[in-house]
C-alpha positions in Angstrom: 14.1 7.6 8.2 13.2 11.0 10.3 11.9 14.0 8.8 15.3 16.0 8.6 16.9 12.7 6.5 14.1 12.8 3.9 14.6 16.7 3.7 18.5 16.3 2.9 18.0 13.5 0.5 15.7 15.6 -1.3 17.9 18.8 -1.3 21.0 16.5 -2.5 18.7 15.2 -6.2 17.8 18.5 -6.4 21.3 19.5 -6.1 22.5 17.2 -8.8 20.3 19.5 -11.2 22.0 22.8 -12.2 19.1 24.1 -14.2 15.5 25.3 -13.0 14.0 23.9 -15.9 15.4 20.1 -14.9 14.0 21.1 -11.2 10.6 21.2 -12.7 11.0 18.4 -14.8 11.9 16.3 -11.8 8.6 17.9 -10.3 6.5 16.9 -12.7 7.8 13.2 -13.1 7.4 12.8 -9.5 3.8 14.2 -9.9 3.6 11.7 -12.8 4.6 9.2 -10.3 2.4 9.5 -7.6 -0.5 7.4 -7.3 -4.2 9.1 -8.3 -6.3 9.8 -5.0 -9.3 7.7 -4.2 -12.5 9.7 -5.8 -14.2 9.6 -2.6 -11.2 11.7 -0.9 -11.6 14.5 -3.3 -14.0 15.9 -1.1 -14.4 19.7 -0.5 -13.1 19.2 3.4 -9.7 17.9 1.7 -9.6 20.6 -0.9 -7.1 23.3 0.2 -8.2 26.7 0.2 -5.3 28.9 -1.5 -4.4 27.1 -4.5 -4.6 27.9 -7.4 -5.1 24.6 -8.8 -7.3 21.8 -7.2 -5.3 20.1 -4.5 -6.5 17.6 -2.2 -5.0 16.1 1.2 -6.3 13.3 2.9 -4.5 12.0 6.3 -5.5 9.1 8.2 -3.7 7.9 11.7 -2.8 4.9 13.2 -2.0 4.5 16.8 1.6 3.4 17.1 4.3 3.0 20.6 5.7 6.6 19.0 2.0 8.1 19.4 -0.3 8.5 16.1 1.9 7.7 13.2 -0.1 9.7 10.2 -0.3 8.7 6.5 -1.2 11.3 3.8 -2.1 11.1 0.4 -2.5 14.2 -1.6 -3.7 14.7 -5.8 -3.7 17.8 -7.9 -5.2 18.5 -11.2 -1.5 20.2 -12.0 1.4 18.4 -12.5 4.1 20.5 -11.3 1.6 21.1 -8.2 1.1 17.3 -7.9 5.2 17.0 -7.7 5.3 19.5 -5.1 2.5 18.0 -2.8 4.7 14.6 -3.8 7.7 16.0 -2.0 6.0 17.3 0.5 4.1 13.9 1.7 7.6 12.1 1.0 9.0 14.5 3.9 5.9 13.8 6.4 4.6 10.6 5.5 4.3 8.3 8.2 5.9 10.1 10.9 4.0 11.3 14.3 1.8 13.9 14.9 4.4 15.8 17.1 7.4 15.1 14.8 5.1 16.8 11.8 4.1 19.9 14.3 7.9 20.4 15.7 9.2 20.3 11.8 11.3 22.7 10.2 10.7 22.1 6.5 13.5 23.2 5.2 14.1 21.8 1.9 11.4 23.9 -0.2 14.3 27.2 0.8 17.4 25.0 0.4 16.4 23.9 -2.9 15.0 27.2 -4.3 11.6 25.7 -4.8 10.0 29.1 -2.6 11.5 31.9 -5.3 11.0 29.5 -8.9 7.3 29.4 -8.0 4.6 32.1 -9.0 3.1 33.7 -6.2 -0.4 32.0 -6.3 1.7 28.8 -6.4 3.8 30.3 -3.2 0.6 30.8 -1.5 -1.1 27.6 -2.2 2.2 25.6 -1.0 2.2 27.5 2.0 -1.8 26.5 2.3 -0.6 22.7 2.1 2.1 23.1 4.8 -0.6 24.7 7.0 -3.0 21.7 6.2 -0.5 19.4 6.8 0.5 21.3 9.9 -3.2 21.2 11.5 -4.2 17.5 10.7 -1.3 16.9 13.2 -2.5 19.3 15.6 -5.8 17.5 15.2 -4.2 14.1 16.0 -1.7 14.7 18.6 -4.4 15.2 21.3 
């Protein structure tokens, strides 16, 4: 599934929700959800800078026919923060280096996820993205 599919299936469960306070619901079941990081990935180089909760991103990449195929796994001591990261990896997970840099992640705008969010949890998904964003820089050379 490309990264544009994964966006629109997104925007379409968020869609089926007419109230913000279901949206974060679904957030934090989905942070529920995801599986705990390995200890020895919460390191300070996988701890983004920005958030205001503790958020950490580990990426590791394979060498595939399509170029390095990358695999995240992210953790947050925040639910709602551990839901968004979830989304997030669910968009990128497993899909090349250059796919990831050339993405247009649309869905956090389309499903209002950018204006329901405090501003120091604006900033610190911003800070993801731009993590995410520069681990495939790292690997597409």
């Amino acid at each position: 599934m490309t990264i544009n599919e994964r966006q629109d299936e997104i925007i379409e469960e968020f869609n089926d929700l007419d109230d913000w306070m279901d949206k974060y619901q679904l957030l934090i079941d989905l942070g529920s959800e995801q599986d705990a990081l390995d200890e020895k990935y919460k390191t300070e180089q996988n701890l983004i800078d920005g958030c205001q909760s503790r958020v950490w991103i580990q990426c590791d990449a394979k060498e595939e026919a399509e170029g390095k195929i990358l695999h995240f796994q992210a953790d947050s001591d925040a639910l709602i923060v551990k839901g968004i990261i979830a989304l997030l990896i669910r968009v990128i997970n497993d899909q090349s280096a250059k796919e990831i840099l050339n993405a247009d992640l649309y869905f956090m705008e389309a499903i209002g996820l950018k204006e329901h969010l405090s501003p120091t949890r604006s900033n610190g998904l911003l800070a993801m993205v731009k993590r995410i964003k520069a681990y495939a820089l790292a690997f597409s050379t």
